[in-house]
N, C-alpha and C positions, 0 to 999 in steps of 0.2 A: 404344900405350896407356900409360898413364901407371901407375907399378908400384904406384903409392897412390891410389883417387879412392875418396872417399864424397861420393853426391850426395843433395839433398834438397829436397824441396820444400814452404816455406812462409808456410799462409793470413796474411792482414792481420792476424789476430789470434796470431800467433803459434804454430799449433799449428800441430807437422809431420804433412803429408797424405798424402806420399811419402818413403822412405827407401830407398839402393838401396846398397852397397858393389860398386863397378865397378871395383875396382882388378884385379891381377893376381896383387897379394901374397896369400900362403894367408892367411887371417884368423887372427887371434889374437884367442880371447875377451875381453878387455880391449881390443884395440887399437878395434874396432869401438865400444865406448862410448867412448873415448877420441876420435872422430870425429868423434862424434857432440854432445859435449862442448865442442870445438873449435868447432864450428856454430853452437851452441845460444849459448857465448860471441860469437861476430859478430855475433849479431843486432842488439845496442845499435847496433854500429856502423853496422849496413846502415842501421837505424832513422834514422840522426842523417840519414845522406845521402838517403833515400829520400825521407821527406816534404818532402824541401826542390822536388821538381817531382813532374807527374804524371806524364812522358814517360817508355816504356820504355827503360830505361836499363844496361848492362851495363858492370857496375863491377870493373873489373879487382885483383886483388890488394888486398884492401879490410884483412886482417888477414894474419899468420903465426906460423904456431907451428914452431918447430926447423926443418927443411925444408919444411914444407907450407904450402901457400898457399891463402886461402878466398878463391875470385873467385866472383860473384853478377850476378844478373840478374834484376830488377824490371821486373815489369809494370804497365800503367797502372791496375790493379786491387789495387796494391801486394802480391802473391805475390810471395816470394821463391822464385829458384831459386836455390841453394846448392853449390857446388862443394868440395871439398877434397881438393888435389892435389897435386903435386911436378915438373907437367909447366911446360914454358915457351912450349907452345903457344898462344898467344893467340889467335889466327885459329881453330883447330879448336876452342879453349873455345868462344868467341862461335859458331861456327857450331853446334854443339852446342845449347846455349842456345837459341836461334832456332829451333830443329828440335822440341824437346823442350818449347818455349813451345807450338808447334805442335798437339802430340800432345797438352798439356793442355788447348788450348782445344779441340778436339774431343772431352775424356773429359768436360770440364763441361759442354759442350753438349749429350751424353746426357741424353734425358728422365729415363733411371731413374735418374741418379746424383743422389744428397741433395748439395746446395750443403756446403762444408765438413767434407765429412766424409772419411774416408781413400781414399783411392786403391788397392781390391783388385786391381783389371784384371790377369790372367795376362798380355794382350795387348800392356797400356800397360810392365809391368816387362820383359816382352820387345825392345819397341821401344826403349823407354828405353837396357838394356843393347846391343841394337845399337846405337846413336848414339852410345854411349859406344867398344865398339871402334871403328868409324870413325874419330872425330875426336879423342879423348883419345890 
């Protein structure tokens, strides 16, 4: 697993629905906004690339900050999933991504859950964090 990941996930309009810190590092209360930060700056950039297709698309190392890399994963409903890392696992990002695309379109597809609204699921941040030791 990779000793730094905050991952994240967000709607078309920009609000984040998912936020998980899946690293290994103890947390530091600033480093976590600091993460988060880091994210919330990529987004222009996912933006510029994203609306240019519909096609789900998995964009590797898209920005960097000192050693951390934000690599991203757009779906054809333009959600951003959001990565921010230090690993150089490209294979286990992507398959990550792919798995975790997965488990969101199954938590939208819940009748009870409101369209755009946060993602509480004890279930889904369980899964979520397995997928992350796995392949990160």
């Amino acid at each position: 697993m990779a000793s730094t990941a905050c991952f994240m996930i967000v709607s078309k309009n920009d609000i984040p629905i998912y936020e998980a810190e899946v690293g290994t590092v103890p947390k530091k209360e600033d480093a976590a906004h600091q993460h988060q930060f880091i994210l919330h700056a990529a987004l222009d950039i996912v933006q510029d690339v994203a609306w240019t297709t519909s096609a789900i698309r998995f964009l590797k190392a898209i920005d960097r900050f000192d050693d951390l890399v934000v690599s991203v994963y757009v779906t054809a409903g333009h959600t951003r999933l959001m990565l921010l890392h230090d690993s150089r696992n490209d294979d286990g990002i992507k398959s990550f991504f792919q798995e975790v695309h997965e488990l969101y379109i199954k938590t939208i597809l819940n009748p009870l859950y409101l369209a755009g609204s946060r993602i509480t699921s004890s279930h889904f941040d369980t899964k979520v964090r397995a997928l992350a030791r796995k392949y990160l």
